[in-house]
N, C-alpha and C positions, 0 to 999 in steps of 0.2 A: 494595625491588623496583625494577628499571628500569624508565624510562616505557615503552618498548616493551612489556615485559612485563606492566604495568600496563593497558596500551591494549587486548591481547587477554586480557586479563581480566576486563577491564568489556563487550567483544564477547562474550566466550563467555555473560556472565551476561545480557546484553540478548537476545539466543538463545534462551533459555532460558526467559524468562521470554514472551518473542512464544509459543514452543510451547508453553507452559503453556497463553498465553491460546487459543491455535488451539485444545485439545483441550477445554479446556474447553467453547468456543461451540456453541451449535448447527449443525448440518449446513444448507447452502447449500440440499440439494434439498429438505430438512424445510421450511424459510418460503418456498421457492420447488420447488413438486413439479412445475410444468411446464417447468421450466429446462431447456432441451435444451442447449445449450453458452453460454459465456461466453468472451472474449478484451477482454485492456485491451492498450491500447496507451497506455507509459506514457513520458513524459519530463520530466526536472525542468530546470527556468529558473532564471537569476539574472540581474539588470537587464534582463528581458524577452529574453538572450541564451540558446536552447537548449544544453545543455551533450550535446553528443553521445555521451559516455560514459557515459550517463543514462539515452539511449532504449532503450527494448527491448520488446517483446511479452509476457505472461504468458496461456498459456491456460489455465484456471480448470478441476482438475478435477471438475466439476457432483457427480457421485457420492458426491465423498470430501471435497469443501472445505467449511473452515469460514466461518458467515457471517459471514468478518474481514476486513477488506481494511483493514492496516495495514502500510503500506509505510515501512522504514526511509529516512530519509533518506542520499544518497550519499554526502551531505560528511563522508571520513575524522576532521575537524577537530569535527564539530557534538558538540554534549553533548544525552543527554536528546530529542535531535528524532526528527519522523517527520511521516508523513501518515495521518491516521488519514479514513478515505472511507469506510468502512462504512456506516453511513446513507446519506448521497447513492446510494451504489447500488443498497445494499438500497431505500431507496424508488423510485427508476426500474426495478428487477426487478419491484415488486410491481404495479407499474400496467401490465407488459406493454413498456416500451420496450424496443425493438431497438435502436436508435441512440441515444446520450447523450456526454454531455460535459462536464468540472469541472475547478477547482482546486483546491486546500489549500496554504497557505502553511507550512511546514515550523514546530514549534511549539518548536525547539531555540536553544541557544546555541552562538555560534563567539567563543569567548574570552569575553568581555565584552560583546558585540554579539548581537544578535538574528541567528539563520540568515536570510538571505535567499532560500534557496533556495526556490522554487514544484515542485508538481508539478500535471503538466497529466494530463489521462488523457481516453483516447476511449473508450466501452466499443461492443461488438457483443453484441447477445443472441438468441440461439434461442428458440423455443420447441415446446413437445409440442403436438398439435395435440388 
C-alpha cells in the first residue's frame, strides 16, 4: 500500500472510532439540562506562535451533542495525538460558568519527537433560566 494511501487509512479509521466514541457518550443536555447554548473558540499554538489555520469557532449543538469535547489535533504529520478537554468543560458547565478558558498540550507524536502543538480554547456558555 502507498504511504498516501496508508495516511487516509489510518484517518478514515481515527474517524471512526472518535464517532464510536460520540455515540456512545452521554448527551451534553442529559449532565447539563439547563445548557441553553455553547460556542468554543478554538486555536492550536506551537512555541507560543498561533498557527492561524488552526483558529476557528465550533457552536456546540446543546440538543444533540455528545459530552465529548475531543479535538483532533491539526498537525497532518502527528501520530496518535489530540486534545482531549472533556472534563475541563464539563466541570465549568456544571458550576454554571458562562465565561472560561484552558489548554491541553496535544498527547501525540511527530516522528520521534513529542507533538508540540498546544490548544488554547475560550468557551461561552448560556444558560436556561
Amino acid at each position: 500500500m502507498n504511504r498516501f494511501r496508508q495516511r487516509q487509512t489510518e484517518a478514515a479509521e481515527r474517524t471512526a472510532e472518535r464517532r464510536r466514541r460520540e455515540d456512545e457518550a452521554p448527551r451534553l443536555k442529559d449532565l447539563v439540562p439547563n445548557l441553553a447554548t455553547l460556542v468554543l473558540e478554538l486555536q492550536e499554538h506551537r512555541a507560543g506562535a498561533v498557527l492561524l489555520e488552526s483558529a476557528h469557532i465550533r457552536r456546540i449543538p446543546v440538543e444533540f451533542a455528545p459530552a465529548l469535547f475531543e479535538l483532533p489535533c491539526q498537525d497532518s504529520f502527528c501520530k496518535q495525538g489530540g486534545h482531549d478537554v472533556t472534563q475541563q468543560i464539563l466541570r465549568a458547565l456544571e458550576t454554571g460558568a458562562t465565561a472560561f478558558e484552558g489548554e491541553h498540550g496535544c498527547t501525540g507524536q511527530t516522528g520521534t519527537a513529542e507533538c508540540q502543538r498546544v490548544l488554547r480554547y475560550v468557551a461561552n456558555a448560556t444558560y436556561k433560566p
